[in-house]
N, C-alpha and C positions, 0 to 999 in steps of 0.2 A: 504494500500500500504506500502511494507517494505519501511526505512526509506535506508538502504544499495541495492546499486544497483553494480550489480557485470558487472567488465567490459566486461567480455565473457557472453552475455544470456544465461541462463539453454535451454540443446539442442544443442548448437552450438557447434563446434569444432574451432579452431584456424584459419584453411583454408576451404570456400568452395566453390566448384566450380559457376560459374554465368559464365550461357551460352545464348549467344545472337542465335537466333533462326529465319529465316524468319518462319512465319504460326507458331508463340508460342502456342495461344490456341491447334492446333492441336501437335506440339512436345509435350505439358501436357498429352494429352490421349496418343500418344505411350508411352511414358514413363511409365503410368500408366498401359500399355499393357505388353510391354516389359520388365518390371524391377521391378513391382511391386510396383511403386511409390505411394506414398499418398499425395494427394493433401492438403497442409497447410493453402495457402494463395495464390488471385488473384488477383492484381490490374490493374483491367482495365482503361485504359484511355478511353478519350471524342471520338476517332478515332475509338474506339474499341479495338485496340491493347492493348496489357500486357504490364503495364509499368514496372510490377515487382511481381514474383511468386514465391514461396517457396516448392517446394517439398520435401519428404524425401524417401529416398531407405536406408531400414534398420536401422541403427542408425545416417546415415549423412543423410544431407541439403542440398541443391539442387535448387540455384537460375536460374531464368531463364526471360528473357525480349525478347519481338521484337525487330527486326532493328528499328535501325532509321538515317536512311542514312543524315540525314540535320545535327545531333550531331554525325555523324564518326563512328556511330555503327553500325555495320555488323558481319552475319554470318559468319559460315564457308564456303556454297554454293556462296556468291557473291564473297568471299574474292578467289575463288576455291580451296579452302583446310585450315588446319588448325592442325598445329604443336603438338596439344595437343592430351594425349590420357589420358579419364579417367578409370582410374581402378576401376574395381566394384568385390570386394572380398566377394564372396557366398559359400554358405554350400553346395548347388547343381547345380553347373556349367551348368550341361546336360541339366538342367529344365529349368534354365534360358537362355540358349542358342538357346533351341529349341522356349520359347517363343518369345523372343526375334526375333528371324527368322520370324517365322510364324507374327507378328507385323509388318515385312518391314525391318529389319536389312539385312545389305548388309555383305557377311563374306567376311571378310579383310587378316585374318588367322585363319586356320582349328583348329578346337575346338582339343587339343591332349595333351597325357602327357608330358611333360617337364623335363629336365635334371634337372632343378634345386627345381623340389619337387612339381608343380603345374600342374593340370587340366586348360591350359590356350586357346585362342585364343581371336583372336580380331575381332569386327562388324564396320561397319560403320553404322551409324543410318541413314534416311531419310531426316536430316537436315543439315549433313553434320558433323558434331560431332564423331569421335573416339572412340570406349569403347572399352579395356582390360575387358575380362572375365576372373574369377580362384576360385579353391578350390585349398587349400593347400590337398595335397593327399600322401605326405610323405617328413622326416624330410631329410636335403640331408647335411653335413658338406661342411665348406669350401672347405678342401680337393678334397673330392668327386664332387663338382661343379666344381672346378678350373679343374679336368681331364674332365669332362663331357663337359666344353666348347670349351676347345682343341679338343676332339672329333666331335663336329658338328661343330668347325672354317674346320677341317679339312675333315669332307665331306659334307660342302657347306649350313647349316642351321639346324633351329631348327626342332624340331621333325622326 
């Protein structure tokens, strides 16, 4: 065992998301469905439920636990919705989009190109959770953005 323990684990990034989940074992498999996750790490508790799991989609980490209504933890589906939207940055939008569908994602907004240089739209997942989809698909200057979003403020939305 090294003697130097570094404060960020090897793997980790800075921020990462931890998504409370009703039915977490089954949120593990869509994920694994839909996004290509790879299951890290499951800790089940005595109840059965996940007290605490580790996935990863592409180079980030990806916590995730059951409710637990008696400690004030709740989903998105009890809480009925949920502010947050994570963004999932891929090399093949289409593919991920289309899997992702076909797994139970709810489309939130239409998979389309974007003024601002991306392959974007957004899912809702089955648990009630948010994702942002995108390929960067061309490079777009301030300039160029700052006219492109006067243009869709000006006829009412994106794509």
């Amino acid at each position: 065992m090294s003697s130097e323990v570094k404060p960020v684990e090897e793997g980790m990034h800075t921020i990462t998301p931890h998504l409370v989940c009703a039915n977490c074992h089954e949120a593990i498999e869509f994920y694994k469905k839909a996004f290509g996750a790879e299951e890290v790490m499951r800790m089940p508790m005595p109840d059965g439920k996940v007290g605490h799991a580790m996935l990863r989609i592409g180079d980030s980490p990806l916590f995730l636990a059951d409710e637990y209504p008696d400690y004030g933890s709740f989903g998105p589906l009890a809480l009925k919705g949920s502010p947050v939207t994570i963004h999932l940055s891929v090399p093949n939008v289409d593919q991920v989009w289309e899997r992702a569908v076909a797994a139970g994602a709810t489309v939130r907004m239409a998979l389309a190109d974007q003024f601002w240089g991306d392959r974007y739209g957004q899912l809702d997942d089955p648990f009630g959770h948010r994702w942002s989809l995108a390929t960067h698909i061309r490079d777009v200057s301030p300039q160029e953005m700052d006219e492109a979003m006067k243009n869709e403020a000006a006829t009412g939305g994106c794509a």
